[in-house]
N, C-alpha and C positions, 0 to 999 in steps of 0.2 A: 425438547418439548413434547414432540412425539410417544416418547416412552412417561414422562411427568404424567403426562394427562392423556393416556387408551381413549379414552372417551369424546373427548375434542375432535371434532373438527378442523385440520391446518390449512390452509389453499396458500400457493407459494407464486404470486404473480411476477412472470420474468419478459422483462421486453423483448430480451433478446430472443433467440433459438438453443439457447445452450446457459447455463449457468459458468460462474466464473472465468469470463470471455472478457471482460473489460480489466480496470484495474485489481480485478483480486489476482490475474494471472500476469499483470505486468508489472505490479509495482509492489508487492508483498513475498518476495524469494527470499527477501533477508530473516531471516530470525532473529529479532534483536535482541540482545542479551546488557543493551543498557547504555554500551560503548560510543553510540552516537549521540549520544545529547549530552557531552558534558556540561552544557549550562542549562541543563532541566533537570538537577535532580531526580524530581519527584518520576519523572516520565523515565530515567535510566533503570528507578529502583522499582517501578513498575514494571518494566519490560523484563526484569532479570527475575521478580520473583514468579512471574509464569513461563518461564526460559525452561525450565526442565517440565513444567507440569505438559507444556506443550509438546515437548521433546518425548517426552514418553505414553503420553497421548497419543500421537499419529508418526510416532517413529519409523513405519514402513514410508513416509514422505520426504523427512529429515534430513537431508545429506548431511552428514557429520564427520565426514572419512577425510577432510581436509584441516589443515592448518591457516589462523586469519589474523594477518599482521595489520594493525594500526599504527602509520607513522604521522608523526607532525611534524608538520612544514615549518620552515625556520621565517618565513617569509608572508605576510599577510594573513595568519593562523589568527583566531582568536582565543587557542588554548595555545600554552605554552606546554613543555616536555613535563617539566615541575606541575602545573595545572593539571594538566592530565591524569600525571601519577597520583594526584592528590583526590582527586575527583573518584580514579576505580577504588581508591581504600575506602573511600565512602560510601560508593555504591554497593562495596563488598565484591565487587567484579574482578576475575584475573588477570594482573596484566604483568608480565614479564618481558622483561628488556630483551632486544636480541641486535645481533648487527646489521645495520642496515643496510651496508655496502653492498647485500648480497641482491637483493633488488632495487636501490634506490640510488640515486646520485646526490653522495653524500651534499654537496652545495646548499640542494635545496631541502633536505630532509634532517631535521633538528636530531629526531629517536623514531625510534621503530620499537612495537613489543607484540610479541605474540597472547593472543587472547584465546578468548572462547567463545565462538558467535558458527554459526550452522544458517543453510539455506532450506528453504520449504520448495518441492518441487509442485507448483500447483495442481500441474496437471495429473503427477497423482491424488492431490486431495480432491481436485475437480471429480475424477470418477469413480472415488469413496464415496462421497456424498452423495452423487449419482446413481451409485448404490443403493445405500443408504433410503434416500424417497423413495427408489422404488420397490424396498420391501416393507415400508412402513405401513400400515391397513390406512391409516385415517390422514394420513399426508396424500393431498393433490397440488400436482406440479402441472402450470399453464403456461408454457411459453407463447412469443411473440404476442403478451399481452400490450394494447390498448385502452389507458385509462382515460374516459372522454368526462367524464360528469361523477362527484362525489354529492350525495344529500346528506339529510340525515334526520331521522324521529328520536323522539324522545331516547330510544335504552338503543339505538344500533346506528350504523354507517349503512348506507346504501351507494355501495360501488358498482360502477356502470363502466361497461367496455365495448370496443366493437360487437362481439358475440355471444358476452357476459355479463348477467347481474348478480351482483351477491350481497349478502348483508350478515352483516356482524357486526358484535360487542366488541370488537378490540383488533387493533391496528397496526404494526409493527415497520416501520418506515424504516428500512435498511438499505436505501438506494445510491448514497454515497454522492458523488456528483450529480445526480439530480434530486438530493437531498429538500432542498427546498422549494424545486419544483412541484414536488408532493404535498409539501407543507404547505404550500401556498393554494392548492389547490381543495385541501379540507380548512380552508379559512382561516390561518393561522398564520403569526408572522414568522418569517424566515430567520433564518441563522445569519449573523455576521459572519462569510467566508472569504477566504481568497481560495482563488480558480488557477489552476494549471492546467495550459495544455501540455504535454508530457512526451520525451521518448525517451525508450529503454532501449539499448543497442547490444546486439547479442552477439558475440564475437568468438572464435577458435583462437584460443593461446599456446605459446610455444611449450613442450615436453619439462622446459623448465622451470615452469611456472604449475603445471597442475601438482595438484594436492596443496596448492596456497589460496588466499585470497587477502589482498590488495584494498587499503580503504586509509590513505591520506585527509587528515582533520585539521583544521577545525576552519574552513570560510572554502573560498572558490575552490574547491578541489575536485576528486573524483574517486567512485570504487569501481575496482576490474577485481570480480569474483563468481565461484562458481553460482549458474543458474538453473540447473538441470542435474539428472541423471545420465543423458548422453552425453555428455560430456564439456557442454555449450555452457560460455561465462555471459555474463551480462559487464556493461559497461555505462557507467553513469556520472554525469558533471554538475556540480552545484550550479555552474552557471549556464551550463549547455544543456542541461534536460530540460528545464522550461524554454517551451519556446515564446509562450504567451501566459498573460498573468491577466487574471477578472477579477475584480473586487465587488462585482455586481451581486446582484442574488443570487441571479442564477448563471450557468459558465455561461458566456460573451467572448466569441474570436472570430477575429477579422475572417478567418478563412471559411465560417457558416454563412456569409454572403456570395460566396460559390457553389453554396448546397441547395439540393433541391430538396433536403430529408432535412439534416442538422440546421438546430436554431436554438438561441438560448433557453427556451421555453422545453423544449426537447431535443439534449444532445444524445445523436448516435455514436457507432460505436468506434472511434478513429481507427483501430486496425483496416477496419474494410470501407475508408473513403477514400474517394477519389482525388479529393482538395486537402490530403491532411498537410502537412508541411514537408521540405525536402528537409532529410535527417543533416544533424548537427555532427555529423559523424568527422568530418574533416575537422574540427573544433575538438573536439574530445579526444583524438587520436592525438593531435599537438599537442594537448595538456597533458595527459597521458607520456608522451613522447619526454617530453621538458624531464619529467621526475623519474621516469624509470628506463633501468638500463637497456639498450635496444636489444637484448635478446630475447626478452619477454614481452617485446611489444604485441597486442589483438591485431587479428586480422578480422572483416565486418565481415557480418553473412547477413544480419537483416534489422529490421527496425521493430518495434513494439510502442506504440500509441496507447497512453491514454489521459484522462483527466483526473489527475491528481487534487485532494482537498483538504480544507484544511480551517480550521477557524481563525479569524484576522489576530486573535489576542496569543497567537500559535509563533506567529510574525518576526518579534522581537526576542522571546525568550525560548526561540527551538523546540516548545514543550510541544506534546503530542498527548493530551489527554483523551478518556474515550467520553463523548459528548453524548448523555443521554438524558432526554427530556419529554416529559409526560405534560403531553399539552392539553390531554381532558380526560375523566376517569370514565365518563356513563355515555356513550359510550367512548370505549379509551384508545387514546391514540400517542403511540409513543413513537420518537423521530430518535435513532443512533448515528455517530457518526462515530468509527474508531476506524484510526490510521494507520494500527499494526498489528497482522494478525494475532500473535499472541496475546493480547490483552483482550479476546474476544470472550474471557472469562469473567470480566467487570459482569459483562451481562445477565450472571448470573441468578443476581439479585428479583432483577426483573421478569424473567425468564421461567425460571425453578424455585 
């Protein structure tokens, strides 16, 4: 937008103190290439057709130096081996057989194939981008903003904050989990969501296991794969990363009645509270333990919180579409919600 339109004026209001500190750095490592949603189509061949555009976009980010096996479980899966395979010829995705014996215990693992899926390490895109505003002329970046009061005249928005007022023609609502706290706030009605509260466990894997990643499908399972450049995997369970679910407006969890900051109206940031949950970590290392052979088992170094979302109609058919909605033109205010980074290209349209 910056380079579209020299002439513009940007302002980039951020609650926090830092950009990409919530879920863009805890829950978007994967680069998904499609392999996850065999029962979204649509959302598989979405994610695969900006899989390389994004790849070769911000390829200094990319980890790509590894190998990522997809195995399905013979047990409680709702893909089947045959399903699966059927599924990547459609999506046009790579998937090639391999032996599973070499990390899995055959019992509970149907097939295994080696694919093509890559991780995003955030924290270098976090301080590209960081870059990025700060050599742009007409982009201002205001952390730890405060939005107390939105108006509005006829052609502009008049935004109001502890220490700022501004006003402008057009509105860009990209806040993710308090998606609809925003929207509710410029008088509009909120999104049908479901709310997670969320942890990502980031774990050292044994010499036998790097240069793989690990991602068991299709219902309660888990992925153990690379998360970083230094070397750190993440580790995540269908059933054990949520720890809490809100169907509300806005996120709702039992543990912001021990906060004196977080409230559904305004969630802070879980990595730095003091009441977030104790990690699931004993649950996932079991589940983990169960499927794969013990010489590759994660060892934990620490936990990673956040608030995961997602639209309720998302629920039953796995889909992950990117949700963007123009709730007025004059002046205009448009609400996004997209759940994986690479399809942050949709936005195009709107955008540029």
């Amino acid at each position: 937008m910056s380079i579209k339109y020299p002439h513009k004026n940007i302002i980039i209001l951020e609650y926090d103190n830092n950009i990409f500190s919530r879920a863009s750095c805890v829950n978007q490592a994967r680069l998904h290439n499609g392999y996850h949603y065999p029962r979204s189509l649509h959302t598989a061949i979405k994610c695969s057709e900006y899989f390389e555009r994004f790849h070769k976009d911000f390829e200094f980010a990319v980890l790509d130096n590894y190998i990522k096996i997809y195995a399905v479980a013979r047990q409680f899966s709702m893909s089947s081996a045959e399903n699966f395979e059927k599924f990547c010829k459609e999506a046009n995705i790579p998937c090639t057989p391999v032996d599973l014996n070499r990390f899995f215990h055959h019992q509970y693992i149907e097939s295994a194939y080696e694919t093509l899926e890559y991780t995003v390490d955030m924290f270098k895109l976090k301080h590209y981008f960081k870059e990025k505003i700060h050599e742009a002329q007409n982009i201002q970046f205001i952390p730890n903003f405060r939005l107390k009061e939105v108006s509005q005249t006829n052609t502009h928005w008049i935004i109001k904050g502890e220490d700022h007022v501004f006003q402008t023609d057009w509105v860009l609502n990209t806040t993710y989990g308090s998606l609809n706290t925003i929207i509710k706030l410029f008088g509009f009605e909120p999104l049908p969501m479901k709310f997670e509260l969320a942890e990502m466990i980031l774990c050292h894997v044994p010499v036998q296991l790097q240069g793989y990643g690990l991602t068991v499908m299709d219902g309660p399972f888990f992925s153990l794969m690379p998360f970083n450049f230094e070397g750190q995997f993440s580790l995540s369970a269908v059933r054990y990363t949520p720890h809490e679910t809100s169907y509300t407006d806005t996120p709702t969890f039992s543990c912001q009645r021990n906060s004196l900051t977080c409230s559904s109206k305004q969630v802070e940031n879980c990595n730095t509270c003091y009441v977030r949950p104790d990690s699931a970590w004993p649950h996932m290392y079991q589940l983990a333990k169960k499927y794969l052979k013990h010489d590759i088992l994660p060892k934990y170094i620490k936990s990673l919180f956040t608030i995961k979302t997602l639209m309720t109609t998302s629920v039953l058919s796995d889909s992950r579409p990117v949700i963007i909605k123009q709730y007025s033109e004059s002046p205009t205010f448009i609400s996004i919600l997209g759940g994986k980074i690479n399809t942050i290209y949709e936005m195009d349209q709107f955008l540029l």
